[in-house]
BAVO-806760 format. One record per atom (N, C-alpha, C): residue in one letter; x, y, z. Coordinates in pm, whole numbers, always signed. Each point is the difference from the previous one (the first is absolute). Last residue first. Layout:
BAVO-806760
<aa->a | east->X | north->Y | up->Z>
...
***
This chain:
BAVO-806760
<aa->x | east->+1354 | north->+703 | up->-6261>
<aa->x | east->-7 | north->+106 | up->-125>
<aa->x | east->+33 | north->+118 | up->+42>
<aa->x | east->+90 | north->-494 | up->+213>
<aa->x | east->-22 | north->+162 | up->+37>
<aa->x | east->+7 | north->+23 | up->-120>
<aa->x | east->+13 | north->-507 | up->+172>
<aa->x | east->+11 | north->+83 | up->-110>
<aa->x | east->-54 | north->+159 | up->+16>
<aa->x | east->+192 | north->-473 | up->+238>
<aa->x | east->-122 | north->+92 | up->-10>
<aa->x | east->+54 | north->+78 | up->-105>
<aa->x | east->+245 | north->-405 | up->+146>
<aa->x | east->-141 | north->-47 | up->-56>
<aa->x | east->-92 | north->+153 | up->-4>
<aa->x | east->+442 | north->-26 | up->+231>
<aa->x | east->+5 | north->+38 | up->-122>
<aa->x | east->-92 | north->-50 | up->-106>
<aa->x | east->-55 | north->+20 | up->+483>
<aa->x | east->+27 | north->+121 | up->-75>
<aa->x | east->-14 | north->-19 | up->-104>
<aa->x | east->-195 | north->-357 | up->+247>
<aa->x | east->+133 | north->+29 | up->-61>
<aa->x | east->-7 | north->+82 | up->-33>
<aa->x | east->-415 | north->-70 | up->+310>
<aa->x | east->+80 | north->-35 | up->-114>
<aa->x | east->+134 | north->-2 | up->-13>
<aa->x | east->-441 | north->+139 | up->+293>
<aa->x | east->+74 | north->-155 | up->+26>
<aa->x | east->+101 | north->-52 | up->-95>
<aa->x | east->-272 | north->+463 | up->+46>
<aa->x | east->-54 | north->-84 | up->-81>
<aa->x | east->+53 | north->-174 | up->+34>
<aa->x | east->+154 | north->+386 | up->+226>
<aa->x | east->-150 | north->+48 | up->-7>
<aa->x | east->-22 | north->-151 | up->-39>
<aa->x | east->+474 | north->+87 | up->-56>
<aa->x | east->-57 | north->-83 | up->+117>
<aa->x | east->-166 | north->-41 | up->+19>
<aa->x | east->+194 | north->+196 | up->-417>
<aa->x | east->-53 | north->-128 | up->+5>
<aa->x | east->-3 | north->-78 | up->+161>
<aa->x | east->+10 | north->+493 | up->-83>
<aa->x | east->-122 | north->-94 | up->-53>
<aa->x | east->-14 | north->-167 | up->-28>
<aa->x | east->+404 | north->+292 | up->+190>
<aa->x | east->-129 | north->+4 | up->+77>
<aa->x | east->-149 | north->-41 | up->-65>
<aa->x | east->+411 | north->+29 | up->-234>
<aa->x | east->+23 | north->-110 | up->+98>
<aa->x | east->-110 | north->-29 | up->+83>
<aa->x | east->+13 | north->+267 | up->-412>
<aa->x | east->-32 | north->-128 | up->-16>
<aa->x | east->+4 | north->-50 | up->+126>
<aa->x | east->+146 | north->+420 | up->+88>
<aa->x | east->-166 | north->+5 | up->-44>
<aa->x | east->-32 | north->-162 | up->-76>
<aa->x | east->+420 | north->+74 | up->+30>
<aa->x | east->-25 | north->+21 | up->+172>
<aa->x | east->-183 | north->-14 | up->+1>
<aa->x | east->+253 | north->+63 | up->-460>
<aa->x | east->+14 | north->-116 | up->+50>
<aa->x | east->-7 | north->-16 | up->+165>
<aa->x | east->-99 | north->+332 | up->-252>
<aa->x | east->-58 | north->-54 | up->-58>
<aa->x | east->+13 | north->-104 | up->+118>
<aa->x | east->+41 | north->+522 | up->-129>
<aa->x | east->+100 | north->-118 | up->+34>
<aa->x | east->-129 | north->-88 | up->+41>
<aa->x | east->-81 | north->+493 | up->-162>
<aa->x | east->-17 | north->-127 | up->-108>
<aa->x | east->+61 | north->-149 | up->+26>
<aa->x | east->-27 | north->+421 | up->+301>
<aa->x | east->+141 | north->+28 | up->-143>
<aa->x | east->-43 | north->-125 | up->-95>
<aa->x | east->-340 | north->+150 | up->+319>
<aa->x | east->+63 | north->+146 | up->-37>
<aa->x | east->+129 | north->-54 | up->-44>
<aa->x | east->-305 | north->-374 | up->+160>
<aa->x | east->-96 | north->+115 | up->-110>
<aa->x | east->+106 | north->+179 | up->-27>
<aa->x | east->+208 | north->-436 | up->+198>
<aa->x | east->-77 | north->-13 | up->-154>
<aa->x | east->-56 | north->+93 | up->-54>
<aa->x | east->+205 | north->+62 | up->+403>
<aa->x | east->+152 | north->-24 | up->-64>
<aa->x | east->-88 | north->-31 | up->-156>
<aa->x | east->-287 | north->+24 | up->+381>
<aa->x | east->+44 | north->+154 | up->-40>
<aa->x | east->+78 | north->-13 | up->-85>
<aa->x | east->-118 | north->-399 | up->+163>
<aa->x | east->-125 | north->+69 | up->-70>
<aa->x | east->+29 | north->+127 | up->-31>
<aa->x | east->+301 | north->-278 | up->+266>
<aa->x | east->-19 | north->-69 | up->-173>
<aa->x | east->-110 | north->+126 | up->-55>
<aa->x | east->+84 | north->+98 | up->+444>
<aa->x | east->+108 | north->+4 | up->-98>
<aa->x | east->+31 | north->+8 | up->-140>
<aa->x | east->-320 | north->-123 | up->+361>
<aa->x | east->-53 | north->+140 | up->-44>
<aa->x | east->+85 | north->+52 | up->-96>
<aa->x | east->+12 | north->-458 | up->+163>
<aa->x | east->-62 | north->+5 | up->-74>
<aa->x | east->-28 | north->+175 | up->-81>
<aa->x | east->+287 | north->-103 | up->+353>
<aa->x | east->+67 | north->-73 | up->-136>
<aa->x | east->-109 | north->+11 | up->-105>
<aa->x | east->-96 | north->+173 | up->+464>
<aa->x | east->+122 | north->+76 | up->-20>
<aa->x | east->+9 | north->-66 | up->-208>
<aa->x | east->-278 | north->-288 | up->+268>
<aa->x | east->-53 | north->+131 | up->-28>
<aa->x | east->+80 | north->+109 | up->-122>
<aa->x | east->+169 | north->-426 | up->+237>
<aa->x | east->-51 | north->-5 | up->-118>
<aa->x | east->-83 | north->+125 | up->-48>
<aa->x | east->+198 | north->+30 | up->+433>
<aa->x | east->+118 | north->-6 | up->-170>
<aa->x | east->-73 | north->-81 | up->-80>
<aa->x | east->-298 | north->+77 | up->+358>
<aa->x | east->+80 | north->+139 | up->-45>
<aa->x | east->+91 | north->-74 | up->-86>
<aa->x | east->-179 | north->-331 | up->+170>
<aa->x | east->-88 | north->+91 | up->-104>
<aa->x | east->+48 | north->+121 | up->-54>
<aa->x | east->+226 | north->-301 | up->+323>
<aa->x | east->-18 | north->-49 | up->-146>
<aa->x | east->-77 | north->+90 | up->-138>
<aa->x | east->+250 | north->+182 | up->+440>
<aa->x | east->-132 | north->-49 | up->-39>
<aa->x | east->-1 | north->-95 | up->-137>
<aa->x | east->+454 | north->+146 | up->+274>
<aa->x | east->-88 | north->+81 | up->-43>
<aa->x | east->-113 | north->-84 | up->-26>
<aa->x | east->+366 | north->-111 | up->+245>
<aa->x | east->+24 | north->+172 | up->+0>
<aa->x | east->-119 | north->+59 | up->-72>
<aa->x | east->-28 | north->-484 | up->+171>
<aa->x | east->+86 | north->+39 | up->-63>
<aa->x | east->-22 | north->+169 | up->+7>
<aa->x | east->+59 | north->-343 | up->+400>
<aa->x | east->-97 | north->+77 | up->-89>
<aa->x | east->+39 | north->+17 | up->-84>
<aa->x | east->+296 | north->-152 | up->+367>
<aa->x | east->-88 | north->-87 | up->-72>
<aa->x | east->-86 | north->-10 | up->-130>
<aa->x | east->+247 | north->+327 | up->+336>
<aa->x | east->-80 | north->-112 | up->+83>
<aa->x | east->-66 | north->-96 | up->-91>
<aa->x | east->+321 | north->+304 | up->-171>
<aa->x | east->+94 | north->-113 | up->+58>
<aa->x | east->-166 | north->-66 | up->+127>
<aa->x | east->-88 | north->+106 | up->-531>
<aa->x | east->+76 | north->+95 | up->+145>
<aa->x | east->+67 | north->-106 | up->+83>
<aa->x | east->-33 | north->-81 | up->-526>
<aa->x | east->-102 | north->-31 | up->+117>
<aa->x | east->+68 | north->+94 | up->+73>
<aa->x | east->-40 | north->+111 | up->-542>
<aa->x | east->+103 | north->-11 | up->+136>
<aa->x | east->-78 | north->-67 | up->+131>
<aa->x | east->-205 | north->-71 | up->-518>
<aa->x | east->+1 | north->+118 | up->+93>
<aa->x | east->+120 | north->-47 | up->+111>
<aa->x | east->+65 | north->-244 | up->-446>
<aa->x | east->-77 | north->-19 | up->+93>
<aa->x | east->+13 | north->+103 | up->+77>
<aa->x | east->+16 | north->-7 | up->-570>
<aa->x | east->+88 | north->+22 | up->+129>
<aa->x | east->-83 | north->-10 | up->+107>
<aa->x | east->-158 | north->-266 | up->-362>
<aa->x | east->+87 | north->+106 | up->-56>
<aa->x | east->+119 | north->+60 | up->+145>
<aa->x | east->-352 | north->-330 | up->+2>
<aa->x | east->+63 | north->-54 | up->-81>
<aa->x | east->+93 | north->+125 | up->-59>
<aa->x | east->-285 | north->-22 | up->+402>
<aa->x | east->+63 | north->-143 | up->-3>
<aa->x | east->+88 | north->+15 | up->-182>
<aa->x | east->-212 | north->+364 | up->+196>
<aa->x | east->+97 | north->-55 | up->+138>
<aa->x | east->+31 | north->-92 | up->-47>
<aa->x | east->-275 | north->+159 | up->-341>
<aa->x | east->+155 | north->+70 | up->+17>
<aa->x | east->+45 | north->-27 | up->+125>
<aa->x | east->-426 | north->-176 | up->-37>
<aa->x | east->+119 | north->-65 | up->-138>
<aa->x | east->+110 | north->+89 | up->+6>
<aa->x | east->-315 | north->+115 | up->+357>
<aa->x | east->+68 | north->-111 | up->+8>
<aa->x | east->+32 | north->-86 | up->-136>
<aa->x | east->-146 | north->+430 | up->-32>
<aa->x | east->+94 | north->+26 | up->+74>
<aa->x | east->+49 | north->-145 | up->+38>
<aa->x | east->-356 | north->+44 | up->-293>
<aa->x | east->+138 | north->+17 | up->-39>
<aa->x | east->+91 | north->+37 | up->+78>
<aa->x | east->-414 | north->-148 | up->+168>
<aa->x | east->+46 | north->-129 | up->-123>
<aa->x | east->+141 | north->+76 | up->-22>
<aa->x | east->-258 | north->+314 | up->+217>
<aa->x | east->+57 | north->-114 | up->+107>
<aa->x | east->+101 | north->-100 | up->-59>
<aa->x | east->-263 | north->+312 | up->-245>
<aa->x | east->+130 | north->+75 | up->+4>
<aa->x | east->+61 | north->-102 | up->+127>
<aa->x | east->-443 | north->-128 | up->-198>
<aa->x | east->+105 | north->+19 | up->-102>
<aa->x | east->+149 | north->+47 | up->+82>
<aa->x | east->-421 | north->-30 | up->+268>
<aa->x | east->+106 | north->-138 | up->-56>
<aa->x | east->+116 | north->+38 | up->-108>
<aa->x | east->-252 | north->+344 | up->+149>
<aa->x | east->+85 | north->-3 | up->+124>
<aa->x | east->+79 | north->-141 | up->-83>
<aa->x | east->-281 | north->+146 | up->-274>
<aa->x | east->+92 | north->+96 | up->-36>
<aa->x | east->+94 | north->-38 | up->+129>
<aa->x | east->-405 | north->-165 | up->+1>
<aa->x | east->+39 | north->-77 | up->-123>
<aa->x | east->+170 | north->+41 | up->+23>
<aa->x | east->-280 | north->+217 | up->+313>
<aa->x | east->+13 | north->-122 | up->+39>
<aa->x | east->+75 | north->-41 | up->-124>
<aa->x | east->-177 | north->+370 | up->-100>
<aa->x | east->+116 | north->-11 | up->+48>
<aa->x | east->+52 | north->-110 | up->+44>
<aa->x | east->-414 | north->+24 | up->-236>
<aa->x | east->+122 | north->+61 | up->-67>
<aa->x | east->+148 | north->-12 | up->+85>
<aa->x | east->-405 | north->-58 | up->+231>
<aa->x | east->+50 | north->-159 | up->-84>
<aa->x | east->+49 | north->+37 | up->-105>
<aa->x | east->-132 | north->+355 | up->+265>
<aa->x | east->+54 | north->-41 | up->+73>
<aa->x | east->+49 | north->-195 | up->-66>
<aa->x | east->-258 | north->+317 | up->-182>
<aa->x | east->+157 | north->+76 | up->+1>
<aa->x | east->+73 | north->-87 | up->+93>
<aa->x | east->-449 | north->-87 | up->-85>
<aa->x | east->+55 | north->+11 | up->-132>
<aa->x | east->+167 | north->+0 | up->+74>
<aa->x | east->-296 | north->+116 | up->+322>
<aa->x | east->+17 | north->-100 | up->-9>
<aa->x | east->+73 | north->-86 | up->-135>
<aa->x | east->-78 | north->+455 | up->+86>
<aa->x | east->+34 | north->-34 | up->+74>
<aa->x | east->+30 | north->-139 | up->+0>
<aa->x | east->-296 | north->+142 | up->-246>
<aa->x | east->+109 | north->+74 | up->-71>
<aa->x | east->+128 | north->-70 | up->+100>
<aa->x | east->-473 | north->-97 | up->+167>
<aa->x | east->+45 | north->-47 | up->-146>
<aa->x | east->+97 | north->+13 | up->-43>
<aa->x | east->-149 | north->+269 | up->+380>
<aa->x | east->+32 | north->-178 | up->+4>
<aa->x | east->+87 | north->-17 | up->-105>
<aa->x | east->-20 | north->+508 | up->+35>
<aa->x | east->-29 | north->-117 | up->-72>
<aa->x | east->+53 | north->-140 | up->+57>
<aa->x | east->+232 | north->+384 | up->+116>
<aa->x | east->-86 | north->-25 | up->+108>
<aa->x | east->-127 | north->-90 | up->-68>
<aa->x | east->+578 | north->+198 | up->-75>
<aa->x | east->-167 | north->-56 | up->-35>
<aa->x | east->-73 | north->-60 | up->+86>
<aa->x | east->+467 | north->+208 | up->-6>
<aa->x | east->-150 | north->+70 | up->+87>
<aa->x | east->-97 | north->-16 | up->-110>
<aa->x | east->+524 | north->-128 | up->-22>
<aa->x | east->-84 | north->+1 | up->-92>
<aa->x | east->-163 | north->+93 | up->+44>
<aa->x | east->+387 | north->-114 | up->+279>
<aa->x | east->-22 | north->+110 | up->-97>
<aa->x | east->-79 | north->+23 | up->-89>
<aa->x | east->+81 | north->-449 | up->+254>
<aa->x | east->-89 | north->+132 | up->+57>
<aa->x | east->-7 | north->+136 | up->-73>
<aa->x | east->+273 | north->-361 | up->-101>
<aa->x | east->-117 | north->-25 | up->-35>
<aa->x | east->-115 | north->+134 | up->+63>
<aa->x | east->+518 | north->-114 | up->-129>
<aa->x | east->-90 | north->+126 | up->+84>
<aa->x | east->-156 | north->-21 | up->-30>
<aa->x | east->+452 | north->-278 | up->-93>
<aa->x | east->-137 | north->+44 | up->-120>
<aa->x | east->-77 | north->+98 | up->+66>
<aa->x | east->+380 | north->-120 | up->+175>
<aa->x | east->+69 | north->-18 | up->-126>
<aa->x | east->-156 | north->+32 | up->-68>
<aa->x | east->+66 | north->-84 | up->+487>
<aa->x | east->+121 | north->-59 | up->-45>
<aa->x | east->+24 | north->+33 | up->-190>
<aa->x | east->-396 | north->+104 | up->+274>
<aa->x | east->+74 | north->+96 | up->+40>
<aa->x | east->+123 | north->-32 | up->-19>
<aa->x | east->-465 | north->-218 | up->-60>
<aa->x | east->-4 | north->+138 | up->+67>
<aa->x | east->+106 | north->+73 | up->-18>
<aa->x | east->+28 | north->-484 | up->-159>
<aa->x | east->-94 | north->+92 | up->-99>
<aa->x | east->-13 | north->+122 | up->+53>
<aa->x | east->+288 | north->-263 | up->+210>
<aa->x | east->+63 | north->+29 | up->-99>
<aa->x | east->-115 | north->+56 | up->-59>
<aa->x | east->-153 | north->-131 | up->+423>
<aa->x | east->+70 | north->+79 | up->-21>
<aa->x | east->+85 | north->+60 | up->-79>
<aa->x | east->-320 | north->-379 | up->-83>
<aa->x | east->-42 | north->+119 | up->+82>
<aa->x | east->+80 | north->+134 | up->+25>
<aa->x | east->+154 | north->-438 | up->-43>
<aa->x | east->-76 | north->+46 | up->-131>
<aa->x | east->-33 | north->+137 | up->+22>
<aa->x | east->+142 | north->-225 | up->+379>
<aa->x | east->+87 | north->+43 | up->-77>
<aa->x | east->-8 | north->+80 | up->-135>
<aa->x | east->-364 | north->-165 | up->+219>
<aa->x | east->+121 | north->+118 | up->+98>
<aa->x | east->+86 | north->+65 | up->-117>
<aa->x | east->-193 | north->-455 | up->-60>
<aa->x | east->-89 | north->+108 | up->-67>
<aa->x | east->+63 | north->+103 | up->+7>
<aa->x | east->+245 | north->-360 | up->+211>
<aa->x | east->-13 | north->+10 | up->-153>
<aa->x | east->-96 | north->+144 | up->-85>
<aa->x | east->-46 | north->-129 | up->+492>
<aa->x | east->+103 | north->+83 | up->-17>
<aa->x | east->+83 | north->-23 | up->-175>
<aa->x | east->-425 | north->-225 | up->+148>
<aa->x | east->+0 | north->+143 | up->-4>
<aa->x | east->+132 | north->+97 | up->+1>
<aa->x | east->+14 | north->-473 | up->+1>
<aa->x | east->-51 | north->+54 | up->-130>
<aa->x | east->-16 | north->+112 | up->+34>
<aa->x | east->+233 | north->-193 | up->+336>
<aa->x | east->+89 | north->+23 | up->-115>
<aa->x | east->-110 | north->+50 | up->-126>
<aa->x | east->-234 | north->-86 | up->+433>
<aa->x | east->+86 | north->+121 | up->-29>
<aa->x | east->+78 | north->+60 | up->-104>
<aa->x | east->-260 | north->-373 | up->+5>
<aa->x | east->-103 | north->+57 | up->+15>
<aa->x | east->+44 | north->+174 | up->+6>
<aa->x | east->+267 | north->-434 | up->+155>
<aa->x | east->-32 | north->+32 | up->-176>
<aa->x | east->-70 | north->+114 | up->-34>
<aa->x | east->+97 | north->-89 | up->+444>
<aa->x | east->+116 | north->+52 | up->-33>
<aa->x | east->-32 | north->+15 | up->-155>
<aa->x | east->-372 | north->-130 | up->+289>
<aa->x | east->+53 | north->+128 | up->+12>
<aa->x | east->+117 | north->+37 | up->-120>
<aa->x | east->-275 | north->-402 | up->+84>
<aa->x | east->+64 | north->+69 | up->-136>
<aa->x | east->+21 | north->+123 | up->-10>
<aa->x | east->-269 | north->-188 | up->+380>
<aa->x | east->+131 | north->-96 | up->+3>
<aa->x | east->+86 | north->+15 | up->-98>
<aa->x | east->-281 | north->+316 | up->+277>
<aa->x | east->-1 | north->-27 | up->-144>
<aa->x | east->+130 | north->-62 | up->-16>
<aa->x | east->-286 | north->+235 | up->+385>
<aa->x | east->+43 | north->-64 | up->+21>
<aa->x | east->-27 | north->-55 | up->-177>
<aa->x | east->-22 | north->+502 | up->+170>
<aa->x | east->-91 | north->-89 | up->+20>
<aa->x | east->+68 | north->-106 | up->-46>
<aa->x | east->+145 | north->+404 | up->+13>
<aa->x | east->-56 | north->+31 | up->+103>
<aa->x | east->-83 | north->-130 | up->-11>
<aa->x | east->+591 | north->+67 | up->-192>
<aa->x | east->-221 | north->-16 | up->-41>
<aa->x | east->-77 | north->+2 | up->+168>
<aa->x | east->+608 | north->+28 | up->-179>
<aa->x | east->-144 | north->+7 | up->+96>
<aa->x | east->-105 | north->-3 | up->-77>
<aa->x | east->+443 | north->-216 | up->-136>
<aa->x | east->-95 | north->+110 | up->-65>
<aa->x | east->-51 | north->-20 | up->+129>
<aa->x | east->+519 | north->-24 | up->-65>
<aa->x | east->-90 | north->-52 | up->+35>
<aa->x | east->-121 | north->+60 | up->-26>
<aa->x | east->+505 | north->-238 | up->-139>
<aa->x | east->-143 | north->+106 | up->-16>
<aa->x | east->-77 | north->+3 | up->+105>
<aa->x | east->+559 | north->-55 | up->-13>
<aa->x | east->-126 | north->-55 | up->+45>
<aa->x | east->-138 | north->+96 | up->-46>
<aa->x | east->+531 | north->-136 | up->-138>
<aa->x | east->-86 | north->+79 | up->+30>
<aa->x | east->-109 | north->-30 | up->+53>
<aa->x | east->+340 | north->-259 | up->-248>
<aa->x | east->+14 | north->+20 | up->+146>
<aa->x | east->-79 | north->+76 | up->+52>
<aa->x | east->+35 | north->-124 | up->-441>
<aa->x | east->+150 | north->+79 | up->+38>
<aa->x | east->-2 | north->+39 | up->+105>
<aa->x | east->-410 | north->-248 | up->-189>
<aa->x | east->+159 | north->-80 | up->-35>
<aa->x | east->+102 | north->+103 | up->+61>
<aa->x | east->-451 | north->+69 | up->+276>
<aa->x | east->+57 | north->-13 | up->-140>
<aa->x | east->+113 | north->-61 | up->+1>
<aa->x | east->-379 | north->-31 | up->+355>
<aa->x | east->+110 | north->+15 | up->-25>
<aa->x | east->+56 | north->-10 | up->-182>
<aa->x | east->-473 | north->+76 | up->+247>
<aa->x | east->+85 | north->-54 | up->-49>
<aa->x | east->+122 | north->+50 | up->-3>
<aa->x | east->-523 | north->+58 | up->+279>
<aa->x | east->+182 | north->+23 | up->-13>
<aa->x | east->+42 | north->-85 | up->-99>
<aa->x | east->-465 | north->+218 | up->+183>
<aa->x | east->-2 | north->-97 | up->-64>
<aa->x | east->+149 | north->+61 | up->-50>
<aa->x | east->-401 | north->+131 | up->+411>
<aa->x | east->+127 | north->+64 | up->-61>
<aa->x | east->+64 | north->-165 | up->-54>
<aa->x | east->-486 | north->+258 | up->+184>
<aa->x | east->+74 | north->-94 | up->-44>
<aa->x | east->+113 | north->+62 | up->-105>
<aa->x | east->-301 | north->+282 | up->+444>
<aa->x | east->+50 | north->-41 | up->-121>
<aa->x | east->+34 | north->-139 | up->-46>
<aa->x | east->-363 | north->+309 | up->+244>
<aa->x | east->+37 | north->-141 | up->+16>
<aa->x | east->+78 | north->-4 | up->-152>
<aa->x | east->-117 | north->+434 | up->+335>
<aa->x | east->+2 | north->-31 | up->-110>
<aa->x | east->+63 | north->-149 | up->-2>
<aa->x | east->-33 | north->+331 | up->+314>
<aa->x | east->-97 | north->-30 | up->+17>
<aa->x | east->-13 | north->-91 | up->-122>
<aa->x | east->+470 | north->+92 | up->+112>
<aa->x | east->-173 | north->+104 | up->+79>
<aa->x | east->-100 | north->-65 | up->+33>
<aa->x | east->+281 | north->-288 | up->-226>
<aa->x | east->+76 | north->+139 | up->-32>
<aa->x | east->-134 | north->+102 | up->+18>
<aa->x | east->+98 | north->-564 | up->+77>
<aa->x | east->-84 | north->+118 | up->+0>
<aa->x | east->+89 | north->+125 | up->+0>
***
């Protein structure tokens, strides 16, 4: 009890020793899952508000529009996730810190790479960064796409 309040508290230990733990005010044997998905959303959540798309700037107040925009981005969060983890794994890997982490988001350096290819195509005509990110999009071989 915390006051007056009946908590439950649900612990794992992680692989690098750490310990989670979630509180809840009511007894949920899938506390800890129940957490990792919402902290998947979170996460979501917070790259669409303020890591790179400012969702909030936008000040639409249309459900509808609102909701449009929001499975525009979602698409747009996978896309730039996909290419940050094909450039951790196949081009240059982000730096880890020394507690472990890496220095940067998967999303942000796929973000960063995608905003790259797209400026490097539409203002000097470069091509081949803009194949890369469409055939992550798409599941391909670069050199299977074709840019006009």
């Amino acid at each position: 009890m915390v006051g007056r309040v009946k908590l439950y508290i649900s612990a794992l230990q992680l692989e690098n020793g750490e310990l989670l733990l979630v509180v809840s005010p009511q007894f949920n044997a899938n506390a800890i899952q129940d957490y990792a998905l919402r902290w998947e959303i979170e996460t979501l959540f917070s790259c669409l508000k303020g890591r790179g798309f400012n969702l909030e700037n936008t000040r639409l107040t249309d459900p509808r529009r609102v909701k449009k925009l929001i499975a525009v981005l979602a698409i747009s969060f996978c896309w730039c996730y996909l290419t940050g983890e094909w450039q951790h794994n196949q081009k240059k890997a982000i730096k880890i810190k020394k507690h472990g982490r890496l220095s940067m988001s998967l999303f942000r350096y796929g973000l960063d790479y995608v905003q790259m290819a797209i400026q490097r195509f539409i203002g000097f005509g470069k091509k081949e960064e803009f194949k890369e990110i469409l055939a992550i999009l798409r599941k391909q071989n670069p050199d299977r796409i074709r840019v006009l």
